[in-house]
C-alpha positions as CSV (number, residue, x, y, z in Angstrom):
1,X,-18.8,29.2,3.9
2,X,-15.4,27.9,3.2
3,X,-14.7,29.4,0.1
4,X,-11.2,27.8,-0.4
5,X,-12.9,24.5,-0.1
6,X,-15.3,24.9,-3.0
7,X,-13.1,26.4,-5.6
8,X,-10.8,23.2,-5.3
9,X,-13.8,21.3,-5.9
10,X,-14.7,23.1,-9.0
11,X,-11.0,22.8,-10.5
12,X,-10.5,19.0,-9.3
13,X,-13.5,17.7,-11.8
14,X,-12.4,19.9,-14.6
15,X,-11.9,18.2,-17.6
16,X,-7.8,18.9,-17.7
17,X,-7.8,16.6,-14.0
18,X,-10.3,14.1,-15.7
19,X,-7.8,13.6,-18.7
20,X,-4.6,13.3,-16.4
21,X,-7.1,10.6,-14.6
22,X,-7.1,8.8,-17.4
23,X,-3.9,7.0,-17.8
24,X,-2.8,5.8,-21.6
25,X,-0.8,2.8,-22.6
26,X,2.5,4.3,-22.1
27,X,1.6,6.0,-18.9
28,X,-0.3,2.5,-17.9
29,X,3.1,1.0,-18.5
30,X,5.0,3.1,-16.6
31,X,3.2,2.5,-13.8
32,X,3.4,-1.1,-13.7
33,X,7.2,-0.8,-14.5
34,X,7.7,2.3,-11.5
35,X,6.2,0.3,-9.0
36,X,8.2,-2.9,-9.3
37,X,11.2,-1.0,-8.7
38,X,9.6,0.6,-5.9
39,X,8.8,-2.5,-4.4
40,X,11.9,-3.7,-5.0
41,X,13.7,-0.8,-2.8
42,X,11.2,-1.4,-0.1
43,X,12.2,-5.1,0.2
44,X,15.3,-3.6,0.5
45,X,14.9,-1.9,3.6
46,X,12.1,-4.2,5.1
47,X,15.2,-7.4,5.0
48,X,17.9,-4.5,6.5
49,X,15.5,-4.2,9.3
50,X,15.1,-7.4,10.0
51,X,18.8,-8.4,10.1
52,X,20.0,-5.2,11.9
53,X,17.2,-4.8,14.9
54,X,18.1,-8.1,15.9
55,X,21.8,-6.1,17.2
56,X,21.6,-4.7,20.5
57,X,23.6,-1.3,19.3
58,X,21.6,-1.2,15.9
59,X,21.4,2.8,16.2
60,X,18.5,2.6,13.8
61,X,15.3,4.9,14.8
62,X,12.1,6.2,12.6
63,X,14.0,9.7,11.1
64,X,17.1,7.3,9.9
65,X,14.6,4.7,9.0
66,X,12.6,6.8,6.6
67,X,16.2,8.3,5.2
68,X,17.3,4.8,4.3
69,X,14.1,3.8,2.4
70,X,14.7,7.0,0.4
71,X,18.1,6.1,0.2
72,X,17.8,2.8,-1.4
73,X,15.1,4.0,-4.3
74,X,17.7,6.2,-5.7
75,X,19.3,2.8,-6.7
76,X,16.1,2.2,-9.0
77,X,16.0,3.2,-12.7
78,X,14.6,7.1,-13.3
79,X,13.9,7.8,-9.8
80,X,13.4,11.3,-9.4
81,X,12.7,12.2,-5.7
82,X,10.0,10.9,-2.9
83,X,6.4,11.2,-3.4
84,X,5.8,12.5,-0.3
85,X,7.4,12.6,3.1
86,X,7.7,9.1,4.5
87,X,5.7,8.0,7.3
88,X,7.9,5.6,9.4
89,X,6.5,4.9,12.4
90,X,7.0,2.4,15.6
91,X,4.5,0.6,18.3
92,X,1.7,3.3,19.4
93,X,3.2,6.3,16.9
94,X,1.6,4.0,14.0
95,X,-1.5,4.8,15.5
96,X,-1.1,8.5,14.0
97,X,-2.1,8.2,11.0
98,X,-0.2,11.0,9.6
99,X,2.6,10.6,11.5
100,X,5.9,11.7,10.3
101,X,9.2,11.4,12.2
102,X,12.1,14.2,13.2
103,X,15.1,13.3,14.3
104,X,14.5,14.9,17.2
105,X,11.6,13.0,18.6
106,X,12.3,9.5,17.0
107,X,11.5,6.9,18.9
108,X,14.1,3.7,18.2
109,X,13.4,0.9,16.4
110,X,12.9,-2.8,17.5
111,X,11.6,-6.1,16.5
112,X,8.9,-6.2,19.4
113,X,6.1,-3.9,18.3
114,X,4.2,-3.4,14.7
115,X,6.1,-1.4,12.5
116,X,3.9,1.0,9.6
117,X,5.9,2.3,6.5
118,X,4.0,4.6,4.6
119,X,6.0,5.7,1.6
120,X,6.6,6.5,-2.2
121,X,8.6,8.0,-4.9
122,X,8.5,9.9,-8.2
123,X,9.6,8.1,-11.3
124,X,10.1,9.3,-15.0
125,X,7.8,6.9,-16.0
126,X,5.5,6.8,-13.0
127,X,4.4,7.5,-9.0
128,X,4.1,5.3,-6.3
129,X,2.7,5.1,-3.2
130,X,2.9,1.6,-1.0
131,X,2.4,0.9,3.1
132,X,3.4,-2.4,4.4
133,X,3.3,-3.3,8.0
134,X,5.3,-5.6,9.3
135,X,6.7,-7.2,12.3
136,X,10.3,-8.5,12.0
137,X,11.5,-11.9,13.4
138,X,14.3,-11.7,16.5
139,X,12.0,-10.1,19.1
140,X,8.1,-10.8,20.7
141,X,5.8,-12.0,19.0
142,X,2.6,-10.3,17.5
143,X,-0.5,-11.2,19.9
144,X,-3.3,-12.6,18.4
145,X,-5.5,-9.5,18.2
146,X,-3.1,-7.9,16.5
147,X,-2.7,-10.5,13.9
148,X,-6.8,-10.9,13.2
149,X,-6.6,-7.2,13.1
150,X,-3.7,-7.9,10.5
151,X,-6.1,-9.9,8.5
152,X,-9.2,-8.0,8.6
153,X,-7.2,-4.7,7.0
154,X,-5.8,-7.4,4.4
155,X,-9.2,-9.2,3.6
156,X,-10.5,-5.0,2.9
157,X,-7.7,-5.1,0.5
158,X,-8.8,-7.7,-1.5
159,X,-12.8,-7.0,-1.7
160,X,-12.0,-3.6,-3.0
161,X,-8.9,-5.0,-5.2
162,X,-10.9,-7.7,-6.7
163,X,-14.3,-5.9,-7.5
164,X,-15.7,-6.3,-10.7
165,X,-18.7,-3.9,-11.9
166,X,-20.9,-2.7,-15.0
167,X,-19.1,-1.1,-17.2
168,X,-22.2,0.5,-18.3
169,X,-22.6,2.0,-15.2
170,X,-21.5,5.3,-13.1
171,X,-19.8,3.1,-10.2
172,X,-17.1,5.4,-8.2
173,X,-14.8,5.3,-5.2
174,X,-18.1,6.2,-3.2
175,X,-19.8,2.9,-4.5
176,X,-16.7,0.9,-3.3
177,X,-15.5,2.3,0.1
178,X,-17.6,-0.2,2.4
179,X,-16.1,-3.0,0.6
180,X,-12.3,-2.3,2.4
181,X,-14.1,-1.9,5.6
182,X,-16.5,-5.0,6.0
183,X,-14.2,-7.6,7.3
184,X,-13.7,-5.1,10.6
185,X,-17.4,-4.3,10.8
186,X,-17.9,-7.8,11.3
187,X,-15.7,-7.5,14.9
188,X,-16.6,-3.8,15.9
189,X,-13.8,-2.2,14.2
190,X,-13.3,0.5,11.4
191,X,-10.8,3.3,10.8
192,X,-11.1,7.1,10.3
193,X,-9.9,7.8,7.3
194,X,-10.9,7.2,3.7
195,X,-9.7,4.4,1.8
196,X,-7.5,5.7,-1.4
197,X,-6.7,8.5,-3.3
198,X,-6.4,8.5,-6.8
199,X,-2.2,8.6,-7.9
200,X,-0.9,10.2,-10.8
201,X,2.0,9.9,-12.7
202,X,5.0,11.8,-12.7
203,X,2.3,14.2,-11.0
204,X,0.2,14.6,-7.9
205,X,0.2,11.7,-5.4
206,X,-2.8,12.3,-4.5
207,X,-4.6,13.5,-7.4
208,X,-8.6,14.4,-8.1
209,X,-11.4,13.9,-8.7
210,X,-11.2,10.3,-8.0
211,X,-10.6,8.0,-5.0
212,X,-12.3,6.1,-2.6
213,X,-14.5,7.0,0.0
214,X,-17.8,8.8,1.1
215,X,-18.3,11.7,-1.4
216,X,-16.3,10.9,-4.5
217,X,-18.9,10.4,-7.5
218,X,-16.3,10.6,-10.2
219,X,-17.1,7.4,-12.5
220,X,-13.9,5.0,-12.8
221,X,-13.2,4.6,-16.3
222,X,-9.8,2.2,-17.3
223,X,-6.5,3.9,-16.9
224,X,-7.7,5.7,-13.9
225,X,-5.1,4.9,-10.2
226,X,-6.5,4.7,-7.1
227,X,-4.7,3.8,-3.4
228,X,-6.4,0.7,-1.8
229,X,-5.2,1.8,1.8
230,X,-7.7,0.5,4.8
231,X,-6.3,0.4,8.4
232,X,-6.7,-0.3,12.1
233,X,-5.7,1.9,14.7
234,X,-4.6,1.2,18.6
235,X,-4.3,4.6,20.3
236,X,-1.0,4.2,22.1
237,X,-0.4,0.6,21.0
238,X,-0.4,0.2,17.1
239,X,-1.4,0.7,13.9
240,X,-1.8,-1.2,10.7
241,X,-2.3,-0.3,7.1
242,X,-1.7,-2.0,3.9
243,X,-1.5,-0.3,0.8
244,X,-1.7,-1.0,-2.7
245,X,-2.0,1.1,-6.4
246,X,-4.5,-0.5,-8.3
247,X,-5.6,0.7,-11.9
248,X,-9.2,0.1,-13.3
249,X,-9.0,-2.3,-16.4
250,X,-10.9,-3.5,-19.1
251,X,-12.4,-7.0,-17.7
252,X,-10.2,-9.9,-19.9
253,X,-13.3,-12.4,-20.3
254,X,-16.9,-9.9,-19.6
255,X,-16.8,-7.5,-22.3
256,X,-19.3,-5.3,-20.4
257,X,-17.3,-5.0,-17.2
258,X,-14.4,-3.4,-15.3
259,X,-12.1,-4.8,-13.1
260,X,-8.6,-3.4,-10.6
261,X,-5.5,-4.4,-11.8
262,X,-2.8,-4.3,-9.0
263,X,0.4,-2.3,-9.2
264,X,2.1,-2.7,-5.7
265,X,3.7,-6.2,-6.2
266,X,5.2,-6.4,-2.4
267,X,4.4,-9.6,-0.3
268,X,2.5,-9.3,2.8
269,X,3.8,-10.1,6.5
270,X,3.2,-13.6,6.7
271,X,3.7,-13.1,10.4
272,X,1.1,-10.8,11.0
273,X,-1.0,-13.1,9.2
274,X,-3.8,-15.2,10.9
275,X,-4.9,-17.7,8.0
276,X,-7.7,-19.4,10.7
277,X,-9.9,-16.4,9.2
278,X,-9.2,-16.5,5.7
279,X,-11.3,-18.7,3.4
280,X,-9.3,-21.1,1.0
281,X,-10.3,-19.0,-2.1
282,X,-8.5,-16.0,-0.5
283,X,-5.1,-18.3,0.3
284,X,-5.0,-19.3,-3.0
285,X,-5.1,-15.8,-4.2
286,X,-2.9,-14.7,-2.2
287,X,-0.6,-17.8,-2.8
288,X,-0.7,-16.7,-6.8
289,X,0.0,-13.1,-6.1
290,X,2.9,-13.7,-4.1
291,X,4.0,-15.9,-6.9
292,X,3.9,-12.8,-9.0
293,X,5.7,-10.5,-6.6
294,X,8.7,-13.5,-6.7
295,X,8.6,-13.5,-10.4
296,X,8.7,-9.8,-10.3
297,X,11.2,-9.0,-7.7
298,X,13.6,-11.7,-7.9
299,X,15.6,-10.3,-10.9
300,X,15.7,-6.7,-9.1
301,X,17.1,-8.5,-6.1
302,X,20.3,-10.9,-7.3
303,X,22.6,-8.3,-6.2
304,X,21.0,-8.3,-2.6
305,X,20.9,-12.2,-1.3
306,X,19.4,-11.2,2.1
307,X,16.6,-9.2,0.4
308,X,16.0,-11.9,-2.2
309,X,15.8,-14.6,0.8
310,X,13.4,-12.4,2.9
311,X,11.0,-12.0,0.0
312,X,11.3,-15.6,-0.6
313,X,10.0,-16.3,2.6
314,X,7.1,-13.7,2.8
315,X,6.5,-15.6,-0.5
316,X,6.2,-19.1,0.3
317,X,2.7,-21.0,0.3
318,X,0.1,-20.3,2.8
319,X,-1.7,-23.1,4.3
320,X,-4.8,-22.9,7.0
């Protein structure tokens, strides 16, 4: 018997890690506040990309790459230090999903394959922890798997993002995990990992008893963080995953219900996105939420015109 493995167990559901769960007002704030900063810093880095792979002598691989994003948050208000060692990774080394670059084996950038940044950082008033994908303008193309692939991860997003459930009742991250994966059941696909962790503040980035997959059975009460992280994965051609912090809310209008509320205000990759498979109620959500992440960003950004013009564009309306 692993021995290790069940004494973690029995201090993750203790009541202390059940209270730190459970953010309060302030700490609910904080987190809102952290994370659009955060995002901010990663728009950053994703419009630097974008400009400087399109130079033949760019210089810029996966090691640099995950230095600059860390780089840039010390710009943000009470940053304190990364979350977690970045995971900046390039064409089939995205497939790894916990891949982590060294600047000996970093494999050069480019605007030709599927790019995976998995990353966060440690705030006074919070913790984040955000993955975007993307694929930058200047080189080929995505294909069109690996935009419905794209999609699929997205549309898992949203069905576990924008579950609402009984209050009354003892729903957990073990309730919800199939909901992130249904969109690529429904083409053979799936990825082998769980989808979130539950995020502290100021504290652990991955933090128990909570989260969301097979096995957790910790009920989600309001204040609690989770990761909404589903993926695909190419071995030796690409991977994709799209993560958000989302924090279970009071429902606004059904008193006897609970709701997400998302944190990670950071646009999408409109060109990894295939909207033939999206239904019009999904582009119009997502057409409202990247009107959020505008709102939010756009003042964070007026010192950085080619940041503030590359979430503009990520931004604009989605049509089918």
């Amino acid at each position: 018997m692993d021995t290790h493995k069940y004494k973690f167990v029995e201090q993750s559901t203790g009541i202390i890690c059940l209270i730190k769960c459970k953010k309060n007002e302030v700490q609910q704030e904080g987190m809102r506040q952290c994370n659009i900063r955060d995002c901010a810093a990663i728009m950053k880095y994703f419009s630097f990309l974008e400009e400087e792979l399109k130079k033949p002598d760019h210089g810029l691989d996966e090691f640099i790459g995950a230095r600059k994003v860390e780089h840039l948050r010390t710009f943000g208000d009470l940053y304190k230090g990364p979350s977690f060692s970045s995971i900046s990774s390039i064409g089939a080394n995205g497939a790894v999903i916990h891949y982590e670059p060294t600047k000996e084996s970093a494999k050069a950038l480019n605007n030709n394959e599927i790019y995976l940044l998995d990353s966060g950082g440690q705030y006074l008033d919070g913790t984040t922890d955000i993955t975007r994908t993307g694929h930058f303008l200047g080189g080929q193309a995505p294909t069109a798997f690996q935009k419905e692939c794209y999609t699929r991860v997205l549309l898992g997003v949203l069905e576990l993002e924008r579950v609402v459930w009984p209050s009354a009742s003892n729903y957990s991250g073990g309730d919800f995990d199939i909901l992130a994966r249904m969109h690529l059941f429904k083409v053979g696909l799936n990825y082998g990992h769980g989808t979130g962790h539950g995020v502290g503040s100021l504290l652990n980035v991955h933090e128990s008893p909570i989260g969301v997959s097979k096995g957790y059975t910790t009920k989600f009460e309001p204040g609690m963080c989770v990761s909404d992280e589903p993926g695909f994965y190419k071995d030796g051609e690409f991977g994709i995953r799209i993560e958000n912090v989302i924090m279970v809310q009071q429902h606004p209008t059904l008193e006897n219900s609970y709701m997400f509320e998302n944190l990670t205000v950071a646009p999408y990759c409109r060109e990894l996105l295939d909207t033939s498979i999206m239904s019009e109620d999904v582009i119009n959500f997502l057409n409202s939420f990247h009107e959020k992440c505008l709102a939010k960003l756009s003042p964070l950004l007026q010192d950085d015109k080619r940041a503030l013009d590359y979430v503009t564009r990520q931004c604009a309306p989605l049509t089918k």
